[in-house]
C-alpha beads as a LAMMPS data file, in Angstrom:
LAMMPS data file: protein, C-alpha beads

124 atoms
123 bonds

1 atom types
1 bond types

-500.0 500.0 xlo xhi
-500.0 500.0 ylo yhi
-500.0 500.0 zlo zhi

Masses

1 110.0

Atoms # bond

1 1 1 0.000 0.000 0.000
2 1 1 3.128 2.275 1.053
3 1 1 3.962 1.853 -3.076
4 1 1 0.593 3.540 -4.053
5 1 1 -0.369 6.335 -1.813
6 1 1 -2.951 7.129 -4.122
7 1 1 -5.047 4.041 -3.900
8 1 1 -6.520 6.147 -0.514
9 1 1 -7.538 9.511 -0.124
10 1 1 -6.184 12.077 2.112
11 1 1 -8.321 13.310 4.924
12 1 1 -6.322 16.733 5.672
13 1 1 -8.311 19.945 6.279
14 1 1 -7.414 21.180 2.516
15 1 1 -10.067 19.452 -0.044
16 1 1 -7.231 19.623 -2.705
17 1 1 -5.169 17.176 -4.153
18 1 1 -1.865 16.207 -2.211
19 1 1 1.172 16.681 -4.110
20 1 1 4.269 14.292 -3.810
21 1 1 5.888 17.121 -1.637
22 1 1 3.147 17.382 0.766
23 1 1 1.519 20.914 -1.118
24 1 1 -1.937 20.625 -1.672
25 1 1 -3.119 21.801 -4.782
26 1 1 -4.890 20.935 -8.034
27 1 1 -1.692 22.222 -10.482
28 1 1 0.985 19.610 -8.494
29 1 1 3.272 19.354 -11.111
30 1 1 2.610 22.814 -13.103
31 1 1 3.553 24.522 -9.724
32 1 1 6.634 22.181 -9.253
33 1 1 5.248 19.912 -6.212
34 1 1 5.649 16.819 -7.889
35 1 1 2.623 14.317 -8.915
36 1 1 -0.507 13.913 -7.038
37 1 1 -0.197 11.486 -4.082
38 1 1 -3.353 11.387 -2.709
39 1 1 -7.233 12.822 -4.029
40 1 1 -9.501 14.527 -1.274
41 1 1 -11.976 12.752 0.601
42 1 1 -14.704 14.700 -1.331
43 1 1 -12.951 13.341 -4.543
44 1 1 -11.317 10.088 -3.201
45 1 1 -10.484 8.213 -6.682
46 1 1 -7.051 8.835 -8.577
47 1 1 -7.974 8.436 -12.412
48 1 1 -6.044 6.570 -14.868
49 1 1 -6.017 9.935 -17.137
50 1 1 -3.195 12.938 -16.459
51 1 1 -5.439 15.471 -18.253
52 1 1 -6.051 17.473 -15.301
53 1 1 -3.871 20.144 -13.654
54 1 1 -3.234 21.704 -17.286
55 1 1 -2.939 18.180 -18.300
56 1 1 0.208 16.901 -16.073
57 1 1 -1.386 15.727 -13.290
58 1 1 -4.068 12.595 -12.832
59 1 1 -7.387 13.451 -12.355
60 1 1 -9.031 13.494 -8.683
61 1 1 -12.756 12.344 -9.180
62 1 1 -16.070 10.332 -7.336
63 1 1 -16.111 8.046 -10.684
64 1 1 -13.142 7.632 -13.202
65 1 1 -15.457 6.136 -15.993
66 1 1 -14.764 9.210 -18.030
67 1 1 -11.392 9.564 -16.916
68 1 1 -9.434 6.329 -18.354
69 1 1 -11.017 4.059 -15.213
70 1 1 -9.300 3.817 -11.485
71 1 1 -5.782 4.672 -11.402
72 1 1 -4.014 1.004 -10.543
73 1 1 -1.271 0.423 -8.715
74 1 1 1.327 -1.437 -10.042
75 1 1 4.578 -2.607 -8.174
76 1 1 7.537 -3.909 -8.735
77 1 1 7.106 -7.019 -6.866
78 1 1 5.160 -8.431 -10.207
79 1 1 6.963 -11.755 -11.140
80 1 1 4.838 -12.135 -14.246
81 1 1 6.750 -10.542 -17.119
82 1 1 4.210 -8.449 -19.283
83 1 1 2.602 -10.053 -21.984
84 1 1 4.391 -9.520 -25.204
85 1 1 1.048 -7.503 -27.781
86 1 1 1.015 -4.429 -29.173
87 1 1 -1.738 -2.815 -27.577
88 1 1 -4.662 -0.828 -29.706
89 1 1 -4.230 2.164 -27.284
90 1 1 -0.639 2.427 -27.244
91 1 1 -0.665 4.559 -30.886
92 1 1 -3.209 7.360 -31.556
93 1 1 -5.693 7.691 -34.516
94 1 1 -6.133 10.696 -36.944
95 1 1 -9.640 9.931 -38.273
96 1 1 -11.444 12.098 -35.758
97 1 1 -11.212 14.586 -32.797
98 1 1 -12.983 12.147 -30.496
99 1 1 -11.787 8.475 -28.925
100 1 1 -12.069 5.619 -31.274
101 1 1 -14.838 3.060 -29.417
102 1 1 -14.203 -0.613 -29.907
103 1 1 -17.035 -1.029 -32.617
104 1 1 -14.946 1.489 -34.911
105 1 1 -17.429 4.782 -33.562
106 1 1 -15.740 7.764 -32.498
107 1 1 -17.050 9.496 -29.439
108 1 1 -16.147 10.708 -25.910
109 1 1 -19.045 8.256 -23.971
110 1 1 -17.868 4.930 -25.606
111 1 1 -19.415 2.631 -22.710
112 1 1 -22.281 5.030 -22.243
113 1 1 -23.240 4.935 -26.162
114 1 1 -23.180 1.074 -26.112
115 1 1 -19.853 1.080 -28.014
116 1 1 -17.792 -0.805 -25.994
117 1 1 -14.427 0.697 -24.278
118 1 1 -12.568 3.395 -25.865
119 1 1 -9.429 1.870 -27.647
120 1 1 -7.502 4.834 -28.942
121 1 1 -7.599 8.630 -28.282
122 1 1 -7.187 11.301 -30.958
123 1 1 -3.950 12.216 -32.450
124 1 1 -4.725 15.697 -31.467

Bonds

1 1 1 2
2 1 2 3
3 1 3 4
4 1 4 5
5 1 5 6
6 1 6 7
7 1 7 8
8 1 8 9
9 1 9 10
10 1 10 11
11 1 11 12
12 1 12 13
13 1 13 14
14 1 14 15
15 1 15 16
16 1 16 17
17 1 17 18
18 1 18 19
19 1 19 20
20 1 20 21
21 1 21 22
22 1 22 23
23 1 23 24
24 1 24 25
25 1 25 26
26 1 26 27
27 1 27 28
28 1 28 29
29 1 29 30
30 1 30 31
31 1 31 32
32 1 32 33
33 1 33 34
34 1 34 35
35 1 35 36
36 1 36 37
37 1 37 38
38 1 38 39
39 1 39 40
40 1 40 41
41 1 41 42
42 1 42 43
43 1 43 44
44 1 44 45
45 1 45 46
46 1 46 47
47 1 47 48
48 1 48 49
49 1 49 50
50 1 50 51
51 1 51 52
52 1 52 53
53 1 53 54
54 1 54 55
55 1 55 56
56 1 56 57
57 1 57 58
58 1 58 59
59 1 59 60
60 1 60 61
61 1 61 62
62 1 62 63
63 1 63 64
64 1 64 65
65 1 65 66
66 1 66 67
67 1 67 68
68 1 68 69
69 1 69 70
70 1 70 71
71 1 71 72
72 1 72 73
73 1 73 74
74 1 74 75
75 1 75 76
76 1 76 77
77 1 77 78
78 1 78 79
79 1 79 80
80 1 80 81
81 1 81 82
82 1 82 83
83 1 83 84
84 1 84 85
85 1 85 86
86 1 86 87
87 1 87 88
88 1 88 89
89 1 89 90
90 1 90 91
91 1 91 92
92 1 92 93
93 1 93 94
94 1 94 95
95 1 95 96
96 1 96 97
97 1 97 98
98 1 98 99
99 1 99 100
100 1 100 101
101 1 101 102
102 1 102 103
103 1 103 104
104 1 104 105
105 1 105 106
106 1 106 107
107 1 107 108
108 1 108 109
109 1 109 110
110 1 110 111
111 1 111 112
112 1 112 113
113 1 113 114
114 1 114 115
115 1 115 116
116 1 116 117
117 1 117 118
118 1 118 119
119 1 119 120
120 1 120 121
121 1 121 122
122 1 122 123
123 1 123 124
């Protein structure tokens, strides 16, 4: 749990984000505090998406479904090796300004729309 502080939220008097250096603040890394550690209790989930704090920090929300799902922690102490695939997300599209859905749609509310998971994000 120590390796991902973000998995809980922080229940300090300050309803912003925590920053790595123990600011609080929504711009962590813009303001040179170093990543978000830890959401507010009044936004206790750490998004998968870093499109918030002028788009360098990940995103402090109730529900990450439009924000690339729950931020996961990850350690080190994985003996699997990763699975050797190319994955779909891993390389943008240029057909549209919105995410590509798994049925080939474009649009920002894949899993809302019935159009499965998004599977690649615009080029721009």
């Amino acid at each position: 749990a120590n390796d991902c502080p973000w998995m809980r939220p922080h229940h300090g008097g300050d309803k912003r984000a925590l920053c790595t250096d123990g600011t609080y603040s929504w711009g962590c890394k813009a303001g040179g505090h170093g990543q978000r550690k830890r959401c507010p209790a009044s936004l206790p989930v750490m998004c998968n998406a870093m499109i918030c704090g002028g788009g360098q920090d990940y995103c402090c929300e109730q529900d990450c479904a439009s924000y690339g799902g729950r931020r996961l922690c990850e350690t080190t102490t994985m003996k699997t090796p990763a699975p050797k695939f190319v994955c779909s997300f891993s390389k943008p599209h240029h057909q549209s300004s919105l995410a590509m859905c798994q049925d080939s749609t474009f649009s920002w509310a894949c899993v809302k729309g019935g159009h499965g998971q998004r599977i690649k994000c615009p080029a721009a």
